[in-house]
C-alpha positions as CSV (number, residue, x, y, z in Angstrom):
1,X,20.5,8.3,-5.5
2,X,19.8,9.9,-8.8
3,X,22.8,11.7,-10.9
4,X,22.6,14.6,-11.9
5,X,24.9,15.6,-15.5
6,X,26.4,18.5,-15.2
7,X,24.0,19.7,-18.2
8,X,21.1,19.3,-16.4
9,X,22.8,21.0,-13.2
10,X,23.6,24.4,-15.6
11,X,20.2,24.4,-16.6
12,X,18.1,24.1,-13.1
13,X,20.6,26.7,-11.6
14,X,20.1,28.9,-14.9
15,X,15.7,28.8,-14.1
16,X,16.4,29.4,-10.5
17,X,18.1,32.5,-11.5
18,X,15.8,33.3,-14.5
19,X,13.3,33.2,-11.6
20,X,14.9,35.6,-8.9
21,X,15.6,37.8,-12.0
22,X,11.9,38.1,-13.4
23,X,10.4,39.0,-10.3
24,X,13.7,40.8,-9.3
25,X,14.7,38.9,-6.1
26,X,18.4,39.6,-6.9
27,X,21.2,37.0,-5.6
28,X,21.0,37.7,-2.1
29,X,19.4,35.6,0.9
30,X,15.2,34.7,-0.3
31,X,14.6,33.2,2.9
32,X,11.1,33.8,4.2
33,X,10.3,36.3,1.4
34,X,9.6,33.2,-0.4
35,X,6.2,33.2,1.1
36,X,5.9,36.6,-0.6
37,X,6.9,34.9,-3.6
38,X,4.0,32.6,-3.7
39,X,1.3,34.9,-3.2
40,X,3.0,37.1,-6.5
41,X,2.9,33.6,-8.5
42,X,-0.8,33.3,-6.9
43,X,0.0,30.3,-5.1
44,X,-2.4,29.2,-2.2
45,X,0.0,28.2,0.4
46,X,-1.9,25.4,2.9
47,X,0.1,24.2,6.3
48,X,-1.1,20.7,8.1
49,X,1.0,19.0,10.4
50,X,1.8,15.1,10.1
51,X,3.7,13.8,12.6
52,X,5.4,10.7,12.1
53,X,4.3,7.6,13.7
54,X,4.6,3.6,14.4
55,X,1.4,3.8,11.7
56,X,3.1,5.9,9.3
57,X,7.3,5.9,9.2
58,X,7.5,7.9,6.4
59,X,4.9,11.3,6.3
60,X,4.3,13.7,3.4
61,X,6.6,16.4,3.3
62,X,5.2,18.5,0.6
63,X,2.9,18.5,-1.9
64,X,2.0,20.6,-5.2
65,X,-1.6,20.5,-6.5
66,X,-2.8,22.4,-9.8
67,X,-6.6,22.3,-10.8
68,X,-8.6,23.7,-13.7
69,X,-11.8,24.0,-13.5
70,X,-13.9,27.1,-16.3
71,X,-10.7,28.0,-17.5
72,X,-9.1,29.3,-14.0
73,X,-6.4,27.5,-12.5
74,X,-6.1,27.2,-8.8
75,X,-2.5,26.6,-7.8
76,X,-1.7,24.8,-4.0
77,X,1.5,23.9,-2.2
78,X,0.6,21.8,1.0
79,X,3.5,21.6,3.3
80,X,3.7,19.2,6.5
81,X,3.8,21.9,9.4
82,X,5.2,19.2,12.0
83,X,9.0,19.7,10.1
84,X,11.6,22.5,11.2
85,X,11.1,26.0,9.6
86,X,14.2,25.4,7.6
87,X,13.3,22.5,6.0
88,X,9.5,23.8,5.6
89,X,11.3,26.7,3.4
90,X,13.1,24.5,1.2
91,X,9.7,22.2,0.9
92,X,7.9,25.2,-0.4
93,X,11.3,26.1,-2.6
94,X,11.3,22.4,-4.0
95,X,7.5,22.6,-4.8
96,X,8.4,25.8,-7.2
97,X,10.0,23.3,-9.1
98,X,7.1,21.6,-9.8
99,X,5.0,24.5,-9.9
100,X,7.3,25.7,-12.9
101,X,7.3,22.2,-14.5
102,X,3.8,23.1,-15.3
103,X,2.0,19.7,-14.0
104,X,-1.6,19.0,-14.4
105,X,-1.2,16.3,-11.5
106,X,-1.1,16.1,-8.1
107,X,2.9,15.4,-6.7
108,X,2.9,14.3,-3.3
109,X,7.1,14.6,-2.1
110,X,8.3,12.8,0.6
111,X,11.3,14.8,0.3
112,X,15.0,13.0,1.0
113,X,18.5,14.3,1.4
114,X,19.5,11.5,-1.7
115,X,16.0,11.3,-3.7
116,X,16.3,7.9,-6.2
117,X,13.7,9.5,-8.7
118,X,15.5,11.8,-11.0
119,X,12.5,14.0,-11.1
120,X,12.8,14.8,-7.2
121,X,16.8,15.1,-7.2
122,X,16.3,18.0,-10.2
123,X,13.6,19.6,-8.1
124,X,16.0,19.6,-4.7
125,X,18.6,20.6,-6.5
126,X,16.7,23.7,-7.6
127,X,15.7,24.5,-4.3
128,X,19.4,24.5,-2.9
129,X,20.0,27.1,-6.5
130,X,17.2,29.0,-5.4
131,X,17.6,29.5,-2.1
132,X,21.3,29.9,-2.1
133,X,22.7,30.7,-6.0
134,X,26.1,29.0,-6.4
135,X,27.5,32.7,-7.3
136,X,26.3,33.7,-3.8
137,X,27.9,31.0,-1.5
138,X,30.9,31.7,-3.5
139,X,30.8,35.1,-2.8
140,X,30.2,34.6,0.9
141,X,33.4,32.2,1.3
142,X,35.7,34.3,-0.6
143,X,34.8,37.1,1.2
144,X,35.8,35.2,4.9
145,X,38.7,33.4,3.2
146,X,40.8,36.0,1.2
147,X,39.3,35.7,-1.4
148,X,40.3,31.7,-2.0
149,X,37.0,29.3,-2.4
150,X,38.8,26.2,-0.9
151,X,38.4,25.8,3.0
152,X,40.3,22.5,3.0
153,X,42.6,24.3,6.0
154,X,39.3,25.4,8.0
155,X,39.3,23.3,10.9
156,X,35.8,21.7,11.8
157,X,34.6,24.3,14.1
158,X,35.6,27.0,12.2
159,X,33.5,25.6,9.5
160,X,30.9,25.3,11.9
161,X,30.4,28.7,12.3
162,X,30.3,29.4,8.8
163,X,27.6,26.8,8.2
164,X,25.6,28.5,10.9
165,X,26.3,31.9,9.6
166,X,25.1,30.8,6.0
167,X,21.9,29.2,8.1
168,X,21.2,31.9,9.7
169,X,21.2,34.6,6.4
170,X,20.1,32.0,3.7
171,X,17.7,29.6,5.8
172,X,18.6,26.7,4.1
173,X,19.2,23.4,6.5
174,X,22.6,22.2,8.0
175,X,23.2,19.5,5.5
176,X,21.8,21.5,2.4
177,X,24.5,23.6,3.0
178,X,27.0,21.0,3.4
179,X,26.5,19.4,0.0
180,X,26.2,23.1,-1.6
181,X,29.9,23.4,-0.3
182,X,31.0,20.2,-1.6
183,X,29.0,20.7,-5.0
184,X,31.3,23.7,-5.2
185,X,34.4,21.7,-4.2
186,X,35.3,24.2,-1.6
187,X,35.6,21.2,0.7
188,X,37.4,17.8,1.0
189,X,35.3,14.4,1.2
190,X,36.5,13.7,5.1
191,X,35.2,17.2,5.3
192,X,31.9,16.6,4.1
193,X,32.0,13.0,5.8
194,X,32.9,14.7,9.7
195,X,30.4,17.6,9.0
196,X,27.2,15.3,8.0
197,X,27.7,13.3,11.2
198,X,27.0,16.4,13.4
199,X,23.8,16.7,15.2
200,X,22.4,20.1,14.3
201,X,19.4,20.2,16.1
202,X,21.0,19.1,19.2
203,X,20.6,21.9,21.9
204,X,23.8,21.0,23.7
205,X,25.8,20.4,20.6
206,X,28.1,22.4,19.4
207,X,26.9,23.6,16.2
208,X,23.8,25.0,18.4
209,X,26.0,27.0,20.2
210,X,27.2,28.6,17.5
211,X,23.8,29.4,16.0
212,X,22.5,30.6,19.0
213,X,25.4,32.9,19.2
214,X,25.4,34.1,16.1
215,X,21.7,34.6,15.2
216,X,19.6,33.6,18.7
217,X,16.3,35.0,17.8
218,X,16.6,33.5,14.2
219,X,18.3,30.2,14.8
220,X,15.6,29.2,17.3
221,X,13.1,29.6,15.0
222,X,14.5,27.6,12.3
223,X,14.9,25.0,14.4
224,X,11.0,25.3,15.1
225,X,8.4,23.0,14.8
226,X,5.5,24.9,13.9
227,X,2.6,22.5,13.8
228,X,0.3,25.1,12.4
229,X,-3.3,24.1,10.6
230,X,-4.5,26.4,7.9
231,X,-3.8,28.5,5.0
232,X,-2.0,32.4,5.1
233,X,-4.6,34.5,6.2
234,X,-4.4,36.6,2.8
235,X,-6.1,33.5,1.4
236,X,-8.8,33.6,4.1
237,X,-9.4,37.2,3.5
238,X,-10.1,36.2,0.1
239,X,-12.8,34.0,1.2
240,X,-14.4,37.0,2.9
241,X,-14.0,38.8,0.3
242,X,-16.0,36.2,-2.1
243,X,-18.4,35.8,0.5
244,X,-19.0,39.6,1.1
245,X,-19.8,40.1,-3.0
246,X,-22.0,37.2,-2.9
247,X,-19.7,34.5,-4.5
248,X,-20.3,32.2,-2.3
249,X,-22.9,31.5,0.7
250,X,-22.6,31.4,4.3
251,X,-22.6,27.8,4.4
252,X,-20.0,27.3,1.7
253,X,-17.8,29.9,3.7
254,X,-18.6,28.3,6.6
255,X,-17.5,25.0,5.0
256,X,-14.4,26.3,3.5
257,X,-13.5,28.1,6.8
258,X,-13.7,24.8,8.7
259,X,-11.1,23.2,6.4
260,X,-8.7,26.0,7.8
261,X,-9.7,25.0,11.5
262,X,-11.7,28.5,11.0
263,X,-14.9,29.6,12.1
264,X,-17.5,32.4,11.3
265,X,-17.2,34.0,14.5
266,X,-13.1,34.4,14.2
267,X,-14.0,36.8,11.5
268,X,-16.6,38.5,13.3
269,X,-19.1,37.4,10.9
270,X,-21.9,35.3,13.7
271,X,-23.7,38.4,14.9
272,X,-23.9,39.8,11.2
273,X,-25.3,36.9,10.1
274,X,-27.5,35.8,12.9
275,X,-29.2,39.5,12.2
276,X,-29.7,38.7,8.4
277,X,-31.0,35.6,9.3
278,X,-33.5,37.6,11.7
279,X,-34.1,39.9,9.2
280,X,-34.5,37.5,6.6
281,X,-37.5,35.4,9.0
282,X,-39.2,38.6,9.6
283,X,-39.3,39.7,6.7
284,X,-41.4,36.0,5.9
285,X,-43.8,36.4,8.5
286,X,-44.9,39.9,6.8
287,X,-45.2,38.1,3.8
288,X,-47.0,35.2,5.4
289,X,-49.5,38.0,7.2
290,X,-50.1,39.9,4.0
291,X,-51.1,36.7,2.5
292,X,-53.4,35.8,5.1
């Protein structure tokens, strides 16, 4: 695993914040308005779900894709929709990184709890600083501990609950929170060490009952694979919309549609069509006639 100085640390939680100040997300929980986020920074956000397999041990979590082309840029963040909605947040969080890096390349993440490449432990690390700002977890536990940051007291269930409290309001993953809490030093290493063995996503475990207590409706749906196919359907209106000024043609929506698992007729667009396309023939046969 990669080590971060504590220079380098200062500076990706100072652009984290320099972005939640610039388009004013103040200090509190981002969670899913991070999806709001990309469509301000004019990101095309694309979902596609990997599973992993016997053929393939290790699948793409995330990816971050910049292209110019006429001077525009498109911007794309691919995320594998087979992962849990928590971890599919912090993907998309860990991709700003690289979005902000200003890459011409493609960067294809296969994202770990303890990345080697110093370039993927800067860009997790600012997805843990944007998603839940130091000065906000902080906040949080010296509001439930008397105003002391240091929970090397809490016994491990009440630190449980915490965890799933934070979970809940911040949407960042059970262990993501765990090291945020030791990178603050607010708890011990046999702390950290009994905390990371604990099987979150186990429905019978304590730490689920806790979240399902706490949050149900929420909690469940973190802990959801999605496996959706397709980009947010504000991007698909936009391919309407380029289609309907005559940007593009009905077979190039049609193609671009079908990347998205989309047809024509989910749109309401077949019938439409099919009558230009009537119109259009008729309209050749007069000519054809007047001709003759």
């Amino acid at each position: 695993m990669k080590r971060l100085h504590d220079h380098e640390r200062f500076e990706i939680a100072e652009l984290a914040k320099k972005l939640r100040r610039t388009y004013e997300l103040g200090m509190g929980p981002l969670g899913d308005n991070i999806f709001k986020l990309l469509r301000t920074l004019n990101i095309q956000l694309v979902r596609y779900p990997i599973a992993e397999s016997p053929a393939n041990t290790n699948p793409f979590s995330a990816l971050y894709v910049a292209s110019s082309e006429g001077g525009h840029t498109m911007r794309y963040i691919g995320i594998n929709s087979d992962d849990y909605v928590d971890k599919q947040i912090f993907f998309i969080a860990h991709e700003l990184f690289h979005h902000i890096e200003e890459i011409s390349e493609m960067v294809v993440c296969r994202i770990e709890d303890e990345p080697n490449e110093l370039r993927e432990a800067r860009a997790n690390l600012f997805a843990a600083e944007l998603l839940l700002p130091a000065e906000g977890l902080i906040y949080e536990i010296k509001r439930k501990n008397n105003g002391t940051i240091r929970l090397h007291g809490w016994r491990h269930s009440d630190l449980l609950r915490l965890i799933a409290e934070i979970h809940c309001d911040y949407r960042l993953p059970y262990k993501a929170i765990v090291r945020r809490l030791d990178e603050i030093e607010s708890i011990k290493t046999s702390q950290v060490e009994a905390l990371m063995t604990e099987d979150s996503r186990n429905p019978v475990g304590m730490y689920w009952k806790y979240g399902m207590v706490i949050n149900p409706s929420v909690f469940e749906k973190l802990n959801t694979r999605t496996r959706e196919i397709g980009a947010d359907g504000e991007n698909l209106n936009k391919l309407i919309e380029n289609f309907e000024a005559s940007l593009i043609s009905r077979a190039e929506l049609a193609e671009d549609l079908e990347l998205f698992h989309k047809t024509l007729e989910d749109f309401g667009l077949e019938d439409s069509i099919a009558e230009e396309e009537d119109e259009d023939l008729a309209l050749l046969y007069t000519e054809e006639s007047d001709e003759d």
